[in-house]
mmCIF file of the C-alpha atoms, coordinates in Angstrom:
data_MODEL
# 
_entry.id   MODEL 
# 
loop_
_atom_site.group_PDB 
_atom_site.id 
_atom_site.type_symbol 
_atom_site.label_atom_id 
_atom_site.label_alt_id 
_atom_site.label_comp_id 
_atom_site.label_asym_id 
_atom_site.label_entity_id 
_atom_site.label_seq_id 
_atom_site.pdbx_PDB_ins_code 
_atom_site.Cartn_x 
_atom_site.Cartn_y 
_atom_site.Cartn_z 
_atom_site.occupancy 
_atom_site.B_iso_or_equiv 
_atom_site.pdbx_formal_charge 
_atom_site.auth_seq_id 
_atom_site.auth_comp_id 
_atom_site.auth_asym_id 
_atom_site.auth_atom_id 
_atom_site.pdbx_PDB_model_num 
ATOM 1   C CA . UNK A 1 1   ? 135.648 85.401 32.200 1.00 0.00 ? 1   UNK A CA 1 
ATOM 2   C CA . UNK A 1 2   ? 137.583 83.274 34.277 1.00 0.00 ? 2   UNK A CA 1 
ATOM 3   C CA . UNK A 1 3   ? 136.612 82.338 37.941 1.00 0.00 ? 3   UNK A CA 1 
ATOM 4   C CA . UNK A 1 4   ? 138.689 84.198 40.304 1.00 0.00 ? 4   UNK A CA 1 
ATOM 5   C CA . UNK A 1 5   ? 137.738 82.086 43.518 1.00 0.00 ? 5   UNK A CA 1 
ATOM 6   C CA . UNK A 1 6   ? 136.851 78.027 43.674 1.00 0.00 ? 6   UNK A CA 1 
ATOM 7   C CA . UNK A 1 7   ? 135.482 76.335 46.651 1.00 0.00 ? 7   UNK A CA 1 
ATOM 8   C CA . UNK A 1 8   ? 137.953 73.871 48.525 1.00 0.00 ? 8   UNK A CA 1 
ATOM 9   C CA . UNK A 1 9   ? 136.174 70.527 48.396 1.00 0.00 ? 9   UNK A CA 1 
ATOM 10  C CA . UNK A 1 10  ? 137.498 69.500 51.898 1.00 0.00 ? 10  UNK A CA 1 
ATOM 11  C CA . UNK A 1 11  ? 137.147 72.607 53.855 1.00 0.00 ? 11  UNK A CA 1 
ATOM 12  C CA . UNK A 1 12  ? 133.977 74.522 51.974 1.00 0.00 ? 12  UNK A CA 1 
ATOM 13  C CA . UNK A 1 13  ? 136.397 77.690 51.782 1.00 0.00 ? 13  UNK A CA 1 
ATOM 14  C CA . UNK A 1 14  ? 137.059 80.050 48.957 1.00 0.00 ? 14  UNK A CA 1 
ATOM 15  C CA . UNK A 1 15  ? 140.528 79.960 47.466 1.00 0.00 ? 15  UNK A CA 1 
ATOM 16  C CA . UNK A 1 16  ? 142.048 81.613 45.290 1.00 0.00 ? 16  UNK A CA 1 
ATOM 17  C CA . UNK A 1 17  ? 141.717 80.071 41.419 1.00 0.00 ? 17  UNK A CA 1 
ATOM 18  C CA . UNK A 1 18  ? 144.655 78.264 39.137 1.00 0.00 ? 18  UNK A CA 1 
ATOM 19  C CA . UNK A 1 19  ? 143.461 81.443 36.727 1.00 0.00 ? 19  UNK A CA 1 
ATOM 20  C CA . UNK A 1 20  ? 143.759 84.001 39.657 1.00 0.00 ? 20  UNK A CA 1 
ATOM 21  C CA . UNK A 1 21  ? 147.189 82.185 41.257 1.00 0.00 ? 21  UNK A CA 1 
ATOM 22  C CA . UNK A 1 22  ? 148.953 82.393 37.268 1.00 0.00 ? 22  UNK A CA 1 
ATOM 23  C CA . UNK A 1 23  ? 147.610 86.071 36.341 1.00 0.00 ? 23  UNK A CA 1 
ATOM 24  C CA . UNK A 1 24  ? 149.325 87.121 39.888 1.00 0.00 ? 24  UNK A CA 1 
ATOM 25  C CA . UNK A 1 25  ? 152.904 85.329 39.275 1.00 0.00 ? 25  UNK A CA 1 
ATOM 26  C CA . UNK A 1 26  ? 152.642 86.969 35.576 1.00 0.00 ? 26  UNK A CA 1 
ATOM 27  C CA . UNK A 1 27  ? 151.519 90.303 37.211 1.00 0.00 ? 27  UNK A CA 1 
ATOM 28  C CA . UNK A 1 28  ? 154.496 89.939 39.961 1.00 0.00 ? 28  UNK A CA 1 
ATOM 29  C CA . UNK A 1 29  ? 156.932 89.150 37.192 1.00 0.00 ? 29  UNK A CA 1 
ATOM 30  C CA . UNK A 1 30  ? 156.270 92.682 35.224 1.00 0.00 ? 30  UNK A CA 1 
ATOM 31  C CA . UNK A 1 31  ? 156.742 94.327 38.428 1.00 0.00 ? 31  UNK A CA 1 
ATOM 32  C CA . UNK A 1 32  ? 160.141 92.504 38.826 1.00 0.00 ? 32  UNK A CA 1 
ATOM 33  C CA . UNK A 1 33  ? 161.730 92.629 35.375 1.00 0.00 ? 33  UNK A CA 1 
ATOM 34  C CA . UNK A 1 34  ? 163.873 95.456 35.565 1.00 0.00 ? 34  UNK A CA 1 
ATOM 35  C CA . UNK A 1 35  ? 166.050 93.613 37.980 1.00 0.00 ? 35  UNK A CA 1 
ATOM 36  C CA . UNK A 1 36  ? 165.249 90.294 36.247 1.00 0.00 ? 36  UNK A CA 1 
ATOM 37  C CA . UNK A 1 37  ? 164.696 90.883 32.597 1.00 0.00 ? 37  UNK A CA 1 
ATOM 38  C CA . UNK A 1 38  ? 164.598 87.331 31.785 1.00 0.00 ? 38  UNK A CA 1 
ATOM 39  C CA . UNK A 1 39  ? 161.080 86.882 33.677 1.00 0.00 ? 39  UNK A CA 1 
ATOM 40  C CA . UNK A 1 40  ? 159.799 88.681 31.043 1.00 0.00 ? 40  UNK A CA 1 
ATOM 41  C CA . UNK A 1 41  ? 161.043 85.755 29.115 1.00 0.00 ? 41  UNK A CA 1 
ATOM 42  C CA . UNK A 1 42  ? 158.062 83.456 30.952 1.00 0.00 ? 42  UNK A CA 1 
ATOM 43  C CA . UNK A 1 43  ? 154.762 82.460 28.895 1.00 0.00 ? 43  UNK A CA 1 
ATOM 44  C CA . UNK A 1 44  ? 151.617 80.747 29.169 1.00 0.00 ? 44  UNK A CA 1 
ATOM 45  C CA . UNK A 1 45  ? 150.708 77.545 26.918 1.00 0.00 ? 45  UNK A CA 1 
ATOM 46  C CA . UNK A 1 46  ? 147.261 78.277 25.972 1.00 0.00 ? 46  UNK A CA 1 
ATOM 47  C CA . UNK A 1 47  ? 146.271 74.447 26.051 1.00 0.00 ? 47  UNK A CA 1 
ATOM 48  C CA . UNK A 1 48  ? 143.727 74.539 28.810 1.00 0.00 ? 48  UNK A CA 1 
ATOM 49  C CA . UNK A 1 49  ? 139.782 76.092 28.454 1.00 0.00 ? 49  UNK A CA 1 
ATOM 50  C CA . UNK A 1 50  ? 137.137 75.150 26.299 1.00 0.00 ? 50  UNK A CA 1 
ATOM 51  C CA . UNK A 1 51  ? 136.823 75.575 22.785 1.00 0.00 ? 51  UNK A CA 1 
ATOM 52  C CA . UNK A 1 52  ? 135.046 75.098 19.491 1.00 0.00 ? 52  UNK A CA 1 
ATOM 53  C CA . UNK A 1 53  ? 135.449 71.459 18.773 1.00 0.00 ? 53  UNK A CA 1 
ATOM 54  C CA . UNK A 1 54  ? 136.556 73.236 15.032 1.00 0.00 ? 54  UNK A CA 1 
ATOM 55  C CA . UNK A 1 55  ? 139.638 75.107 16.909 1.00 0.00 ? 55  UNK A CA 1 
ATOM 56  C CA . UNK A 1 56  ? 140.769 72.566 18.749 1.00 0.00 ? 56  UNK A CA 1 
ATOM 57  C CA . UNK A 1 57  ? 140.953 69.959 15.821 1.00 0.00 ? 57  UNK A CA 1 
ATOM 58  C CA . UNK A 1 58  ? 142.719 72.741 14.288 1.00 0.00 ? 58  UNK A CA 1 
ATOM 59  C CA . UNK A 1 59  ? 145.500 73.223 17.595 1.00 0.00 ? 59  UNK A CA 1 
ATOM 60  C CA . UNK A 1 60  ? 145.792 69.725 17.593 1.00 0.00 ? 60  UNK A CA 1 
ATOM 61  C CA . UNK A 1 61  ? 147.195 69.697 14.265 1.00 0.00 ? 61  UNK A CA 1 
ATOM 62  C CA . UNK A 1 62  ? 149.066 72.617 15.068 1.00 0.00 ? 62  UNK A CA 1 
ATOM 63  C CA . UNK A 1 63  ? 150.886 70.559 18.058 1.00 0.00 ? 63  UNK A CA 1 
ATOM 64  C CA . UNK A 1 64  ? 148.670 71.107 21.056 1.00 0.00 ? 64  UNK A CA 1 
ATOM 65  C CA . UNK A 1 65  ? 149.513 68.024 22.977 1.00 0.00 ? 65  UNK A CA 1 
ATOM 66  C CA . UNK A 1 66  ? 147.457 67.444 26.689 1.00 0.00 ? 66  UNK A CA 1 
ATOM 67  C CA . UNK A 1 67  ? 149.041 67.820 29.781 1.00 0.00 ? 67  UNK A CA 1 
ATOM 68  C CA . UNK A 1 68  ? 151.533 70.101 28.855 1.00 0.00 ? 68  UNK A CA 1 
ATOM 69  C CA . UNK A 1 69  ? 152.676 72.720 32.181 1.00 0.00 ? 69  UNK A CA 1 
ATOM 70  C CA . UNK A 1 70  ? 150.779 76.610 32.231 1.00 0.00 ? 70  UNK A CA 1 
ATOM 71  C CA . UNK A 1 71  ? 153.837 78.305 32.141 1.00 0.00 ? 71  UNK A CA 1 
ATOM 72  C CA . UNK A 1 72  ? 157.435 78.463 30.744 1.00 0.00 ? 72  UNK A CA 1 
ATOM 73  C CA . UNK A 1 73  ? 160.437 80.039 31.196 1.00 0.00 ? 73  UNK A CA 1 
ATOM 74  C CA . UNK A 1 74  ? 162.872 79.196 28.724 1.00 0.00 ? 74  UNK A CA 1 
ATOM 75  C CA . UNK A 1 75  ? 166.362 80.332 30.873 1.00 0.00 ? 75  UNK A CA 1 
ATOM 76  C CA . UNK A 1 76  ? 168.969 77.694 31.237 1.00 0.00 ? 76  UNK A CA 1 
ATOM 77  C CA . UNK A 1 77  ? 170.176 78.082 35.267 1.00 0.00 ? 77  UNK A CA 1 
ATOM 78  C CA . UNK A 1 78  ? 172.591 75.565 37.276 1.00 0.00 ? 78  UNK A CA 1 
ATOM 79  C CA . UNK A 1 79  ? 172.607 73.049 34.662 1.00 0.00 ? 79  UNK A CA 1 
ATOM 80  C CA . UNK A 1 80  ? 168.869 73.119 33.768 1.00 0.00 ? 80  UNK A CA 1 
ATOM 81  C CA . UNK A 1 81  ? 167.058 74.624 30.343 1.00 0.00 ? 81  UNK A CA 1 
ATOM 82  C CA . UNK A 1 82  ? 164.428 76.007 31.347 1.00 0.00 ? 82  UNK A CA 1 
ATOM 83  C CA . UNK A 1 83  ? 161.426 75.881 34.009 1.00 0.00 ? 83  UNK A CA 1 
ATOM 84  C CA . UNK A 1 84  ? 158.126 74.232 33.499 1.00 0.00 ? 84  UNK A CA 1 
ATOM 85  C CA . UNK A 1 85  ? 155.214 75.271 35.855 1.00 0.00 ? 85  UNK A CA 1 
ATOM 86  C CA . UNK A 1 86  ? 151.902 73.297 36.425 1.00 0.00 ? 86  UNK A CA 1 
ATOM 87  C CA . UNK A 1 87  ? 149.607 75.579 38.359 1.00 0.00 ? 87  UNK A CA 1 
ATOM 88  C CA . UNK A 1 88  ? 147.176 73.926 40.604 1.00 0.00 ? 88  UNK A CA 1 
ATOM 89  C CA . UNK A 1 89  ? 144.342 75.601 43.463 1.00 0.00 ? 89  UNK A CA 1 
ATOM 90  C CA . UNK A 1 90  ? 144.029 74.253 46.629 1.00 0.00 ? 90  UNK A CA 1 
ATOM 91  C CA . UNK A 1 91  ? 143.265 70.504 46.313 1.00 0.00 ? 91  UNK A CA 1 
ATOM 92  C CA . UNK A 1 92  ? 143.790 70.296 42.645 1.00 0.00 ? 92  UNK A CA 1 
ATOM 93  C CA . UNK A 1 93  ? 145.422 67.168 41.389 1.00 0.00 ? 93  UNK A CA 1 
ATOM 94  C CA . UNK A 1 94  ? 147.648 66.390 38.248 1.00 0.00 ? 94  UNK A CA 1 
ATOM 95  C CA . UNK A 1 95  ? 146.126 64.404 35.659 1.00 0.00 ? 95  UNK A CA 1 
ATOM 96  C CA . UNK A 1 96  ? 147.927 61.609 34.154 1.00 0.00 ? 96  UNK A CA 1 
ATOM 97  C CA . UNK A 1 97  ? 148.599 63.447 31.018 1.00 0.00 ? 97  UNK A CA 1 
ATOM 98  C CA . UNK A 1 98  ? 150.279 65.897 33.319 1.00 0.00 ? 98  UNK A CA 1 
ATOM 99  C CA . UNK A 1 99  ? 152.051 63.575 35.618 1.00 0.00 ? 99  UNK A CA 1 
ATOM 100 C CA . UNK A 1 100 ? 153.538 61.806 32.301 1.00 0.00 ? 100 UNK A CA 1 
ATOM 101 C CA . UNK A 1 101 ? 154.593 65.502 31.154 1.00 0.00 ? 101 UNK A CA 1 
ATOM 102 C CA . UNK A 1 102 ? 156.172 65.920 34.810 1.00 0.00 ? 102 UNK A CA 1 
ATOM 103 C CA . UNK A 1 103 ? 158.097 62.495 34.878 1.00 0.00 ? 103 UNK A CA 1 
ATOM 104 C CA . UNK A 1 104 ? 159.371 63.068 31.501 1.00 0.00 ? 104 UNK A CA 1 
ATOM 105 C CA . UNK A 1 105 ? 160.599 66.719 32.072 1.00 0.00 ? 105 UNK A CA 1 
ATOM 106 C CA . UNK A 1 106 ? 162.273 65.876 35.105 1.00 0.00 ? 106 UNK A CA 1 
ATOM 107 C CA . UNK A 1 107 ? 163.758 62.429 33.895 1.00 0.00 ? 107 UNK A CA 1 
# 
């Protein structure tokens, strides 16, 4: 089971987790999608967690490629295709697999 809270490095307090922050935008956007029914367009990219060394050879093949955003919504709006979103609790940081994936999406 995933953590819910994490402890801020720089302040000792408990805030909320990446986990916790993405399973409440995903929760939000079910409430909102009869207004908005392309929210319930929006996904998670499963490339994060641990796994069996086996599976992960085997997503690897598959495509799985590091650094990739948590979430997308594939809806073109104002001249953009689509939103990318890299969640990140309290003082997380980007790695540089991610900030390559960030530079390159917003290039």
């Amino acid at each position: 089971m995933a953590k819910k809270w994490k402890v801020n490095q720089n302040t000792g307090r408990l805030i909320p987790s990446e986990h916790a922050e993405q399973a409440a935008l995903i929760q939000w956007t079910e409430l909102v999608q009869t207004n908005t029914p392309e929210l319930g367009l929006l996904f998670a990219i499963a490339n994060g967690g641990q796994r069996h060394p086996a599976v992960a050879a085997a997503m690897k093949r598959e495509g799985v490629k590091r650094g990739v955003p948590d979430l997308c919504l594939p809806v073109a709006r104002s001249g953009k295709h689509g939103l990318y979103i890299e969640f990140k609790a309290g003082d997380g940081k980007l790695s540089p697999h991610q900030r390559r994936w960030r530079d390159l999406l917003i290039a």
